[in-house]
C-alpha positions as CSV (number, residue, x, y, z in Angstrom):
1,X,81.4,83.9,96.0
2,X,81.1,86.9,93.7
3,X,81.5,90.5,93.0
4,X,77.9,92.1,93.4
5,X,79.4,96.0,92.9
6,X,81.9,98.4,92.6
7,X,81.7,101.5,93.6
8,X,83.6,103.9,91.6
9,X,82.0,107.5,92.9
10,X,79.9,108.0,96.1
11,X,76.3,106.0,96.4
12,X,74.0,104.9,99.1
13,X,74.0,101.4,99.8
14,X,72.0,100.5,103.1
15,X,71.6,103.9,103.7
16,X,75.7,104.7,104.1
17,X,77.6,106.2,101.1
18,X,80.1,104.6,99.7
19,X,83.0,104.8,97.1
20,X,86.4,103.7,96.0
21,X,85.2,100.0,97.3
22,X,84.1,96.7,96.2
23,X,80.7,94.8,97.4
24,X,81.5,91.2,97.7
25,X,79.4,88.3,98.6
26,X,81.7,85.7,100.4
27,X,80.4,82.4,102.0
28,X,76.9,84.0,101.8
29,X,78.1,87.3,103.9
30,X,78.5,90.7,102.3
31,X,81.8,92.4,102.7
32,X,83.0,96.2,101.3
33,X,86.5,96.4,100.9
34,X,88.2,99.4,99.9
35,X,90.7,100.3,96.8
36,X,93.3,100.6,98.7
37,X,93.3,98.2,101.0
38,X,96.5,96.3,101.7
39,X,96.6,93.1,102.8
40,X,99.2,93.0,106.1
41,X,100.4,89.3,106.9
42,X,101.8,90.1,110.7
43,X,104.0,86.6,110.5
44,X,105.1,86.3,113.7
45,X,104.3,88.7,117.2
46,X,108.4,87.3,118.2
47,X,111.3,89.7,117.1
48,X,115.0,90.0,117.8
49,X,115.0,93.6,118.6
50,X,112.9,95.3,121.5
51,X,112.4,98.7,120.3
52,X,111.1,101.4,122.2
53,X,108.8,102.6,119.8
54,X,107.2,99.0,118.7
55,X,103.7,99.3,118.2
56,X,103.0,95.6,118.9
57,X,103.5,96.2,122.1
58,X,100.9,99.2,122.6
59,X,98.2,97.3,121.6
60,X,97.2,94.0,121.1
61,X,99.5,91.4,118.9
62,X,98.4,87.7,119.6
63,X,101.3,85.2,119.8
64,X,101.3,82.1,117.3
65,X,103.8,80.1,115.0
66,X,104.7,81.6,112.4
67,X,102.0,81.3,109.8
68,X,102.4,79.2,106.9
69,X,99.7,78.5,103.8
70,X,97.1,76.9,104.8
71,X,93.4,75.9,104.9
72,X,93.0,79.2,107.1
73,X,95.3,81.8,105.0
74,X,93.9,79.9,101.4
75,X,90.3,81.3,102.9
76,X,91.9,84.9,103.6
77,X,93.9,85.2,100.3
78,X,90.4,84.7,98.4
79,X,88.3,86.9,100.0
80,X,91.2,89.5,99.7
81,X,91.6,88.8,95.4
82,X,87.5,88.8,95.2
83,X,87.6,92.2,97.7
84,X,90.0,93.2,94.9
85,X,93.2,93.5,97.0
86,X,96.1,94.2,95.1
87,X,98.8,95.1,97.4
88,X,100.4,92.4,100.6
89,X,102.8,93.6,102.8
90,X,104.6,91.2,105.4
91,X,105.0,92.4,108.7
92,X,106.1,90.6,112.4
93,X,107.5,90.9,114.6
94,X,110.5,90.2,112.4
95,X,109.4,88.5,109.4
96,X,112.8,87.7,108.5
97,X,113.9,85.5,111.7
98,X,113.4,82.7,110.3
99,X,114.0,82.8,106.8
100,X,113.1,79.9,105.5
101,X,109.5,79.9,107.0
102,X,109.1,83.1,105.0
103,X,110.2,82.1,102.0
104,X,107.7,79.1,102.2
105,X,105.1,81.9,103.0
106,X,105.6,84.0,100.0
107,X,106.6,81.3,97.7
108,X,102.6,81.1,97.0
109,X,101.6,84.8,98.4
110,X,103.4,86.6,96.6
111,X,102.7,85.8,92.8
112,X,99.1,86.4,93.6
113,X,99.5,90.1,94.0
114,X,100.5,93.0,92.4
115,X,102.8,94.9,94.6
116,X,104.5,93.5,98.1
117,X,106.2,94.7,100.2
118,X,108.4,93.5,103.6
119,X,109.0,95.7,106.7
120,X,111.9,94.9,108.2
121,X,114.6,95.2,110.7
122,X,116.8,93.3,107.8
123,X,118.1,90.0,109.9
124,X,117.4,87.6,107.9
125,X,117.3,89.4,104.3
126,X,121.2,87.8,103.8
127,X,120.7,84.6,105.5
128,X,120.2,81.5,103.1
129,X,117.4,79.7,102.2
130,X,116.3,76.2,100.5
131,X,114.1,76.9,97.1
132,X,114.4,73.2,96.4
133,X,116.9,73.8,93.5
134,X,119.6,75.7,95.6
135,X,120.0,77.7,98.6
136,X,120.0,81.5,98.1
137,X,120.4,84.6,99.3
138,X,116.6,85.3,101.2
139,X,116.1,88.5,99.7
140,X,117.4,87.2,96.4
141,X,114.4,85.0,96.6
142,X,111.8,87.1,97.4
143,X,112.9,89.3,94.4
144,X,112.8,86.4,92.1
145,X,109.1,85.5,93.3
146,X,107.9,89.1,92.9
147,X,109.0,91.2,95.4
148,X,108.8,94.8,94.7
149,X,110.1,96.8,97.9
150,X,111.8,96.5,101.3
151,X,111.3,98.6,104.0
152,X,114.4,98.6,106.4
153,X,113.6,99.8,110.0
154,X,116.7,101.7,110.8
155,X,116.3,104.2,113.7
156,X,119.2,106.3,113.2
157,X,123.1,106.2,111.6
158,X,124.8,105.9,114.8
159,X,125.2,102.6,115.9
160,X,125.1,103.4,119.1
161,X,122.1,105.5,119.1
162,X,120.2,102.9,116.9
163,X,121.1,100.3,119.2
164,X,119.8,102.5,122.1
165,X,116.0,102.7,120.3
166,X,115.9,99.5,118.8
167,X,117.3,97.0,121.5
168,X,118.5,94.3,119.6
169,X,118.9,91.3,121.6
170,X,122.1,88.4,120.8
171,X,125.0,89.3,118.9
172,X,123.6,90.8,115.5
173,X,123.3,94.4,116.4
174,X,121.3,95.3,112.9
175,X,122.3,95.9,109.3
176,X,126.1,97.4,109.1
177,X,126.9,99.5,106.5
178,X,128.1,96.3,103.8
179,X,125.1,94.5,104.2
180,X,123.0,97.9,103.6
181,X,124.9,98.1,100.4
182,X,124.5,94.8,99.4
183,X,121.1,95.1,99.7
184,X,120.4,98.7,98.0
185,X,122.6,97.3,95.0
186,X,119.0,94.6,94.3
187,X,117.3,98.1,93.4
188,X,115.6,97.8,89.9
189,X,112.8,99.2,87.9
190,X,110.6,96.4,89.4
191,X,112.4,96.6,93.1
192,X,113.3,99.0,95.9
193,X,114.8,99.9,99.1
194,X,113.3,101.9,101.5
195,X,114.9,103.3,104.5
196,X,112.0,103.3,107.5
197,X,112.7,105.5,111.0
198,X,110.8,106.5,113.4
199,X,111.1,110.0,114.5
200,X,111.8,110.7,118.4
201,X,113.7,113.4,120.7
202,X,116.0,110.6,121.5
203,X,117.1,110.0,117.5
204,X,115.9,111.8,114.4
205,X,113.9,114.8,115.4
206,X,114.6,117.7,112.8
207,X,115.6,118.6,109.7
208,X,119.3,118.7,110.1
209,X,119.1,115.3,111.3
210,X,116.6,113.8,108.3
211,X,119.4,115.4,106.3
212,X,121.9,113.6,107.4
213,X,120.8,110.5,107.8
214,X,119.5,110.9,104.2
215,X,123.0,111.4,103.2
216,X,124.5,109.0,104.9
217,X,121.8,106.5,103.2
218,X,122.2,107.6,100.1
219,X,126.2,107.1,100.3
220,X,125.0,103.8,100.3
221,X,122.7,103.6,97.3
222,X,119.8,103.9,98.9
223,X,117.1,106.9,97.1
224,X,113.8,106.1,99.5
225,X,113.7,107.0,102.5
226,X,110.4,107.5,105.6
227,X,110.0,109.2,108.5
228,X,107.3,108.8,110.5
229,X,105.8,109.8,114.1
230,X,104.9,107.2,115.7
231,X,101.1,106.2,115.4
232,X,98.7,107.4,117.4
233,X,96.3,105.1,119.4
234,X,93.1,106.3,120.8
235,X,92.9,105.4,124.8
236,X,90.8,102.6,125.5
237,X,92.4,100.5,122.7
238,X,96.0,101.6,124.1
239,X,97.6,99.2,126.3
240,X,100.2,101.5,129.6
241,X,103.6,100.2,129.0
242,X,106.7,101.1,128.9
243,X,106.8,102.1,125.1
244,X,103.7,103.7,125.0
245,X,104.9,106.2,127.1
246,X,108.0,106.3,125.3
247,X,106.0,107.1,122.6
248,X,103.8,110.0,124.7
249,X,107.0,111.5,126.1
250,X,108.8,111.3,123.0
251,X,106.6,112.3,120.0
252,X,107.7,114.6,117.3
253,X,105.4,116.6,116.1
254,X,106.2,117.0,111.5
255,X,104.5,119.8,111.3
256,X,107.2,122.0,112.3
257,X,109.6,119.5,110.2
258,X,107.0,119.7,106.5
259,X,106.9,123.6,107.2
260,X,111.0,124.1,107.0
261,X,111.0,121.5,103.9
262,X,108.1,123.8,102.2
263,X,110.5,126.2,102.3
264,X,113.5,124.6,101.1
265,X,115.0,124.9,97.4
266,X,116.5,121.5,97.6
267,X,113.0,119.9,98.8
268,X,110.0,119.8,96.3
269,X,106.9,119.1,97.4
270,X,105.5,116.1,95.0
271,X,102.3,115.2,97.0
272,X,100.8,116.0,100.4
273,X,97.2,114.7,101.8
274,X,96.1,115.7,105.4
275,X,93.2,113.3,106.6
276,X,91.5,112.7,110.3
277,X,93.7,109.9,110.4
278,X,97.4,110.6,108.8
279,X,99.2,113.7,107.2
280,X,100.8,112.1,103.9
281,X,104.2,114.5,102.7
282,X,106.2,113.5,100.0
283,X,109.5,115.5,98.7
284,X,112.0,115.1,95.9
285,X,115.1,115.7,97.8
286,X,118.6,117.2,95.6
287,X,116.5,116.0,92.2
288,X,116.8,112.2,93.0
289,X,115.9,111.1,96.8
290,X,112.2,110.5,97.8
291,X,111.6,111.1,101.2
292,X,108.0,111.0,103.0
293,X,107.3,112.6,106.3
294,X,104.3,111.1,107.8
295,X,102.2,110.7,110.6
296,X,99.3,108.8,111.2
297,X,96.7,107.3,113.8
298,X,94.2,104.9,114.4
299,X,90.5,105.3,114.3
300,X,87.6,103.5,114.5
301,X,86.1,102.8,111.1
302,X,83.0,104.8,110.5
303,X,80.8,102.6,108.4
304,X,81.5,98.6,107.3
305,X,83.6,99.5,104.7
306,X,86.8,97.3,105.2
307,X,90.0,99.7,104.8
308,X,92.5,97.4,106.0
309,X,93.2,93.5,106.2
310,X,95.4,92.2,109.1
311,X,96.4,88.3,109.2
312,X,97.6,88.7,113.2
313,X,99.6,85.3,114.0
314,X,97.1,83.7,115.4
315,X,95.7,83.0,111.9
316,X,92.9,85.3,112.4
317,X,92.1,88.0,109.9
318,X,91.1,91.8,111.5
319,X,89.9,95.0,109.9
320,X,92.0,96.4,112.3
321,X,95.4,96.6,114.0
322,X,94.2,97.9,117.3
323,X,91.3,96.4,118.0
324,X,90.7,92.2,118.8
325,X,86.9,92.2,118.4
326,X,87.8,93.4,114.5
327,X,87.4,90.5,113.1
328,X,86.3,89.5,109.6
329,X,84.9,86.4,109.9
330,X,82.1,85.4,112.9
331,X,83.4,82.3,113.1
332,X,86.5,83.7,114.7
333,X,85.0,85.3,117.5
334,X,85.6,82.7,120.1
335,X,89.5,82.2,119.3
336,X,91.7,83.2,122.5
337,X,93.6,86.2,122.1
338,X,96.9,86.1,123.8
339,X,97.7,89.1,125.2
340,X,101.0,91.1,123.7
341,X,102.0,92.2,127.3
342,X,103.6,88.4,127.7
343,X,107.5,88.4,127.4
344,X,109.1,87.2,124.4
345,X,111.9,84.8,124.4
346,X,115.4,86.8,123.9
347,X,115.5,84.7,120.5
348,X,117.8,85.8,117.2
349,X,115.8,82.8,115.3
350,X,112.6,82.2,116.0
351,X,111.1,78.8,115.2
352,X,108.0,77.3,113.6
């Protein structure tokens, strides 16, 4: 296992350009993995909330227990550090249903990265866990091992609306406004809280409404916020359910949303990148709230350059969200995929 060469401006290797990437040899294969890769650990396909916008369930999201460290994951984590991976992000499902299965996770993720980040629904992030010395606050946890943000999946500041799009199934009904402060007052200089919603004509859909629900955010201390179309996914990798119609019939389009901002005094532009796959906008909102508009899709990869690593719960690793037959390793090949289009169990705790 080594690195054989980095490529730091565009060259022809095997007659394809590349740049921005690493060339690794791993188990006697050669792998190019991008600068920017992230590493997403989807921990579990199970979540306590059915929303009509999941992308799990357009697509493929194999079912599994929720993954833990082990012979599989150790072989994942070092091919991501030699690719040069600096970035995990931990994904579900809802990474947070059971709480102590992801603090045992990131107890030994974590530490070896950089940056991480958790995209969340915010269930568990209050919920105690065991750390062997103590129980303690989840999210307290994570912070202590590393942490640096949270990304809370809140589709709108009515209650009822958000509990309209995001379905919630038991009793909890998502984050109220206490435990939203509670956990915007962690925000550091080494951790932060981001605000996640999906944009739709049933929720947030213009600027008035991005306004307000940055204002109602902010009255609880939180200063990062994202909106985002949902992502588009090219037809023959798209599964026909319910939600990806949802998602069809109920797209927003930000271009009309990014051209009102452009022409705001209160909004500053700080960074925008349109690419065939996502349109990137980032404002400074009133001097101290940072607020991306962004949408994206999915495309095949145009060369073996590897721009994204997916743990799916099935403990295999993909280059790809969308697509089964992604996988990194050969020896994966033959593992059954379980198709997302199986019903979950209406579970508020899901167990290893």
């Amino acid at each position: 296992m080594k690195l054989k060469k980095v490529f730091k401006e565009p060259e022809d290797y095997n007659g394809v350009r590349y740049w921005n990437a690493n060339l690794i040899e791993f188990e006697g294969n050669e792998y190019i993995i991008s600068h920017k890769a992230i590493l997403t650990i989807v921990t579990i396909s199970m979540c306590n909330a059915a929303c009509k916008f999941c992308s799990n369930d357009i697509t493929f999201t194999p079912n599994g227990k929720f993954l833990q460290h082990n012979e599989k994951l150790d072989r994942i984590l070092k091919l991501a550090k030699l690719g040069g991976v600096k970035k995990i992000a931990f994904s579900g499902g809802e990474p947070t249903a059971n709480p102590q299965s992801l603090y045992n996770l990131c107890k030994t993720t974590i530490p070896m990265f950089e940056k991480s980040r958790i995209h969340t629904n915010g269930f568990g992030l209050l919920k105690k866990v065991d750390t062997g010395s103590g129980n303690q606050f989840l999210l307290d946890t994570l912070i202590e091992l590393g942490l640096s943000g949270a990304s809370l999946s809140i589709a709108h500041h009515d209650d009822d609306i958000n509990q309209e799009i995001m379905r919630f199934k038991g009793k909890w009904l998502g984050l109220n406004e206490d435990s939203i402060r509670e956990i915007a007052s962690r925000s550091s200089n080494t951790f932060s809280i981001r605000m996640s919603c999906v944009l739709t004509s049933k929720g947030i859909k213009s600027v008035e409404d991005i306004i307000a629900y940055v204002e109602w955010g902010r009255s609880l201390g939180v200063k990062k916020f994202i909106f985002r179309s949902p992502s588009w996914i090219p037809t023959e990798y798209a599964k026909e359910t319910a939600i990806t119609r949802y998602n069809r019939v109920n797209h927003v389009d930000i271009d009309p949303i990014t051209d009102e901002l452009d022409k705001r005094r209160d909004f500053k532009i700080m960074f925008s990148e349109h690419k065939t796959d996502s349109h990137v906008h980032v404002y400074k909102y009133d001097n101290e709230i940072t607020i991306d508009i962004d949408a994206s899709s999915e495309e095949p990869d145009p060369d073996e350059k590897i721009r994204r690593l997916v743990v799916m719960p099935n403990e295999v690793l993909y280059k790809s969200w969308i697509d089964p037959l992604s996988n990194v390793f050969s020896d994966d090949r033959a593992v059954t995929l379980f198709s997302a289009n199986e019903e979950l169990p209406n579970l508020t705790t899901v167990q290893v």
